[in-house]
N, C-alpha and C positions, 0 to 999 in steps of 0.2 A: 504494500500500500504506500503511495506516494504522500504527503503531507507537505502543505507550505505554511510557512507560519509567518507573521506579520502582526503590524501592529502600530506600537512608537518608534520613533527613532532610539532603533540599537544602533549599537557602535557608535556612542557621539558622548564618551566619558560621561555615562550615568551608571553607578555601579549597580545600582537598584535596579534597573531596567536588565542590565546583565547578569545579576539574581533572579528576573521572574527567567527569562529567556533560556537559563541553563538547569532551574530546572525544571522550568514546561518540557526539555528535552528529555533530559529524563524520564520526567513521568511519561509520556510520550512511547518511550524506550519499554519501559514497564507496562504500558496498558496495548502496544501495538507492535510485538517482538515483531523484528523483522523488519519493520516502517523505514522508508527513504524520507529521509527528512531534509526539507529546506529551509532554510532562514534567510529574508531578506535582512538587511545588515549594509551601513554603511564602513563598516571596520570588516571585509569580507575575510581577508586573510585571516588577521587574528583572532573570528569568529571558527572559521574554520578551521584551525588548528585545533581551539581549548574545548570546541565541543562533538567532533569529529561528524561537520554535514556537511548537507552541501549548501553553499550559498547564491544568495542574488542581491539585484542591485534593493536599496531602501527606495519604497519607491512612497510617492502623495505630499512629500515636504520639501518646499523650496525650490532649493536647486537640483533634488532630484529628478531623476530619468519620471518621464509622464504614465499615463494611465496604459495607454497604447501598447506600452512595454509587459506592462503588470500581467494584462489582459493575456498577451501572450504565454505568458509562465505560469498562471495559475491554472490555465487550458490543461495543463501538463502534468497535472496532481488530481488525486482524487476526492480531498478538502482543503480546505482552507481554513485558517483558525487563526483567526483576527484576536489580539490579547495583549496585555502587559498595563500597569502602573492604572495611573486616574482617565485614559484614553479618551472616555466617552465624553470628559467635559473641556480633557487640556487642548485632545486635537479631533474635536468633533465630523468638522468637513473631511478631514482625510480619512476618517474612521469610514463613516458613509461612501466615502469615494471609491473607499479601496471594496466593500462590501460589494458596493451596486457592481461591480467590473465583475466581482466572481460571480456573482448572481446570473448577468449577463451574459457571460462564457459558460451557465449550465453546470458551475460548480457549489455545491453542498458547501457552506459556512458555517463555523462555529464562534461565537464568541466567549471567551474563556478568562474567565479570573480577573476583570477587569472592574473598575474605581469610576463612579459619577458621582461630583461634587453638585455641591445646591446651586454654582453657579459656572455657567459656562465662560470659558477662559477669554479674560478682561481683551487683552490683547484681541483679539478677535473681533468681539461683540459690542465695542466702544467706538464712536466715529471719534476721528480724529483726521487732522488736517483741513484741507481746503473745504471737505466735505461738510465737515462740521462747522465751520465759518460760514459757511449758507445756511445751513439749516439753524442754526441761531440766529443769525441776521433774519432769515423768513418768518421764525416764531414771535418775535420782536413785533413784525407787520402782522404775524394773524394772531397772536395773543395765545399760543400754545403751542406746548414744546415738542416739538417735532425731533429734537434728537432724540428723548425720549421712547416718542414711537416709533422712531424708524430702527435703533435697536432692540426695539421689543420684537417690533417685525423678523428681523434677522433672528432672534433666537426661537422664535415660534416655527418661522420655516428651520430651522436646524432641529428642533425637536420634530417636525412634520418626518424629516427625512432619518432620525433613528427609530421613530415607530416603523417607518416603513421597510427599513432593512435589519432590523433588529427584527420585526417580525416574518421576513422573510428565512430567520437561519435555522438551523437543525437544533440547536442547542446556545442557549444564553445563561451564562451565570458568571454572575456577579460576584465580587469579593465583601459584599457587607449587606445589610440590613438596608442603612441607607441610602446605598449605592440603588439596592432593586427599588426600593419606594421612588428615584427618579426614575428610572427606567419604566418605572410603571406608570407614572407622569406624563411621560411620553406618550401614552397609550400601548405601550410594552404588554401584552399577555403570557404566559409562560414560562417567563425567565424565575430562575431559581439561584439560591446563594450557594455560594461556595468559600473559598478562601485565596486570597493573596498566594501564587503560587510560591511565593518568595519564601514561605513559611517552613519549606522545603528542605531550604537550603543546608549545607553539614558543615561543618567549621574546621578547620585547618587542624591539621593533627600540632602542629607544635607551634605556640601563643608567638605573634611577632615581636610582643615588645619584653623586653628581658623582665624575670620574675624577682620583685624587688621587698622582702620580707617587711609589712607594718605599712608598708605605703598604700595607700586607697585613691583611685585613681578614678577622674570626673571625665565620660566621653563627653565629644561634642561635636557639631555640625552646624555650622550657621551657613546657609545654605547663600552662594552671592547671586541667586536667581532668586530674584524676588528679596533681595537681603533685608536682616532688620534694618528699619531707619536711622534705630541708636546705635550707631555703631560705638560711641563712647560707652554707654551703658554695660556693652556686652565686655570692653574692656574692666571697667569697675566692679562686676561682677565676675569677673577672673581673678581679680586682685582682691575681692572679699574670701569668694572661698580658697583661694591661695594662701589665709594668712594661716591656718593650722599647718605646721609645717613637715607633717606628715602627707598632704595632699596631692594633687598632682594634675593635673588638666591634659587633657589628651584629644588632639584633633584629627576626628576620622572623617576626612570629607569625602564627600558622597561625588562629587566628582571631582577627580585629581587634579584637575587643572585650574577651574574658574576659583571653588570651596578652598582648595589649598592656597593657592595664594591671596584669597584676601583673608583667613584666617591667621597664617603668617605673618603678613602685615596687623595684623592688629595682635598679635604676639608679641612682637617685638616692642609694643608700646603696654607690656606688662610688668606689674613691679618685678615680678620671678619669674622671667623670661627661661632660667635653667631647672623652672620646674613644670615645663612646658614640653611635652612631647607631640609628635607630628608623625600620624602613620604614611609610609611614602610606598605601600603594594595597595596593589588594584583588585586582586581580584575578591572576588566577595566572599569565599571563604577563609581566605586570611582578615578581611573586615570582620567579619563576624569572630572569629578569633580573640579578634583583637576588642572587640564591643564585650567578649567576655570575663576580659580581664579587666573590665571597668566597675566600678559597684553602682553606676547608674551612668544615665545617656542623657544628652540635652542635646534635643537636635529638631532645628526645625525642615527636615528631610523628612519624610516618612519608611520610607526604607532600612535607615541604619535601626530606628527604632524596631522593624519587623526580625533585621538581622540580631537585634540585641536581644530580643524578647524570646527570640530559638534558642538562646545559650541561659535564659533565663535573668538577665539584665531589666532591672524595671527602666523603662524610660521618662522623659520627661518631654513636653513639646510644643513647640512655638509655631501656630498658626497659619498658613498661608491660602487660606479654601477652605474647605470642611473635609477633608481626608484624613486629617492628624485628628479634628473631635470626633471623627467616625471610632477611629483605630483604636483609641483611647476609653473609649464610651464602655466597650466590652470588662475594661479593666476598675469601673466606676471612676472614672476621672475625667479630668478636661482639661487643656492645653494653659500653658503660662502666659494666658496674652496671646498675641499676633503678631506675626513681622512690624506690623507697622504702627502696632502699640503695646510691649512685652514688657509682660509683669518680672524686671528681676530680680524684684524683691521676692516675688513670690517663687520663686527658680531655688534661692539657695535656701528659704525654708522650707522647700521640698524635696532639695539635698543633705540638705541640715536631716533632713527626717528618717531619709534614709539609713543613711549613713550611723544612724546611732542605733539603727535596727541589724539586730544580726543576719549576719548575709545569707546564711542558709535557708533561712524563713522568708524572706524578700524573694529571694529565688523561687520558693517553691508556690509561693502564689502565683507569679508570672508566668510558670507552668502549665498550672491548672486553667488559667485561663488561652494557651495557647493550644493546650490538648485537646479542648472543646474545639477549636478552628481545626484543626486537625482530623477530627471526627467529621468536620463540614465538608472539607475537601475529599475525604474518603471517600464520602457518599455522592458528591458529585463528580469526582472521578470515575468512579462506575456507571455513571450515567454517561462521560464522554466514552467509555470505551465502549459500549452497547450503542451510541449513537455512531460513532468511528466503524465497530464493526457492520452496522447499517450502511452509509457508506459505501463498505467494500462491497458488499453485497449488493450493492446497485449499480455499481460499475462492473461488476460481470453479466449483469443482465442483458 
């Protein structure tokens, strides 16, 4: 059985993304021994290598290759399974894009383990520029606000168009509660929960960062997509919970590139600059490794917290959508603020808290609330293999 898989942009330094991606392969592997698998991917090589398939080009964003292309390649599998991160709200049109093509070529879709926030991604659904200068100036002359509506407009037809190919697929499942309640919004019938496939994921046999007897060590992730606005803030509350000098700050950014260097930079303008560690491997089971060696996480990523929470890491989380209060909801909590209004005072007496709690206990709740997600995904896993196997069964016909 052929398989393509697709989704967000892989290969474009999100390690989250290359956490659901490696192990949808897997489970993949497990529920369809045998399956030729493809992954579209902008990093085709070093996809190919670390998870041994075959690739193609990332296609619906930007500069990538057009629909035209897509069309031709998924002609060539016997599903499709559209999946990964918060998809259906971050890159709505390309979701639909990429859908309607397989649809249209006569291939079976699956939508799998994927995230809708309560609101559709700002970037998108905001006018801005020249457009929005008229449509202000006109509302001026007719006394009502037209940019208003004419965004409303824009996300009504984008919901028009996930009712329509969402309920066109074989199988729709969702990674949360709130996630399906949008979906159902849309006018979605049938879609069912399941879990974050990221939840998957196994941790490095040997921790990256050396093991340091008495020290208690604070992850972190300030995410420079969408970053907080205080960026002072975040320094001052480095330098609060840095004054026990047993402590230790450690930045796991979730993408190596953009996350690492501006957390760097605001390192270096910390009072204990040399009690500042910076994980510098990629791949998501040495992150998660390394999230294990933390006695809590402060990230406003949602991923490293998913990576954290498999090794049993309580996390902590700053805002940026409604994805981090989905994720957190399960755990009776809610986020510290928002990017762009973060409680951090309420950060480090939620550090403060932990940390005076014995770690073994800390952990074993974190567990039990992931063992529950874990049961979700079982159950919807069996339902893709039985849909999958459906599938095969109808391309021999």
């Amino acid at each position: 059985m052929k398989l393509l898989l697709g989704g967000v942009p892989l290969g474009c330094d999100n390690i989250g993304d290359e956490a659901i991606v490696g192990c949808a392969v897997d489970l993949l592997r497990q529920l369809v021994p045998g399956a030729e698998i493809t992954v579209c991917t902008r990093d085709r090589e070093g996809t190919a290598a670390r998870l041994r398939v075959a690739v193609a080009p990332l296609y619906g964003f930007g500069e990538d290759p057009d629909l035209h292309g897509f069309a031709e390649l998924v002609r060539r599998h016997d599903a499709y399974i559209w999946f990964g991160a918060t998809g259906l709200s971050d890159y709505p049109e390309a979701a639909t894009d990429l859908l309607r093509a397989a649809r249209r070529a006569g291939v079976p879709s699956i939508v799998w383990g994927v995230g809708m926030n309560s609101e559709l991604n700002p970037a998108f659904y905001r006018v801005r520029g020249r457009r929005r200068r008229i449509l202000e100036l006109l509302s001026t002359v007719l006394f009502t606000d037209l940019t208003a509506a004419y965004e409303r407009r824009l996300r009504r037809r984008t919901r028009r168009h996930i009712r329509r190919e969402l309920s066109a697929c074989k199988l729709v499942v969702l990674r949360d509660e709130p996630s399906l309640r949008e979906v159902r919004a849309c006018g979605v019938a049938g879609a069912v929960v399941g879990a974050d496939t990221a939840i998957l994921q196994n941790s490095a046999a040997a921790p990256p960062l050396p093991e340091v007897s008495g020290v208690a060590r604070i992850g972190f992730c300030i995410s420079e997509q969408s970053a907080v606005s205080d960026l002072d803030g975040v320094v001052k509350l480095w330098n609060e919970l840095l004054e026990p000098p047993e402590r230790r700050i450690v930045l796991i950014p979730m993408n190596p590139v953009t996350d690492k260097s501006l957390m760097l930079q605001l390192a270096s303008r910390a009072a204990h600059p040399d009690r500042v560690e910076c994980l510098d491997r990629t791949d998501p089971a040495d992150v998660q490794a390394c999230a294990a060696q933390c006695r809590v996480l402060v990230s406003s990523r949602l991923h490293l917290l998913i990576l954290g929470a498999n090794a049993g890491t309580p996390g902590i989380g700053i805002e940026r959508g409604s994805k981090i209060t989905n994720w957190l909801a399960e755990f009776g909590d809610t986020p510290a603020g928002t990017v762009g209004s973060c409680d951090f005072s309420g950060i480090a007496r939620r550090v403060d808290a932990v940390l005076s709690r014995p770690d073994a206990e800390v952990r074993a709740e974190v567990r039990q609330v992931t063992a529950a997600r874990r049961r979700r995904l079982e159950a919807a896993s069996e339902m893709l293999r039985r849909t999958l196997l459906e599938c095969a069964k109808a391309d021999t016909i």
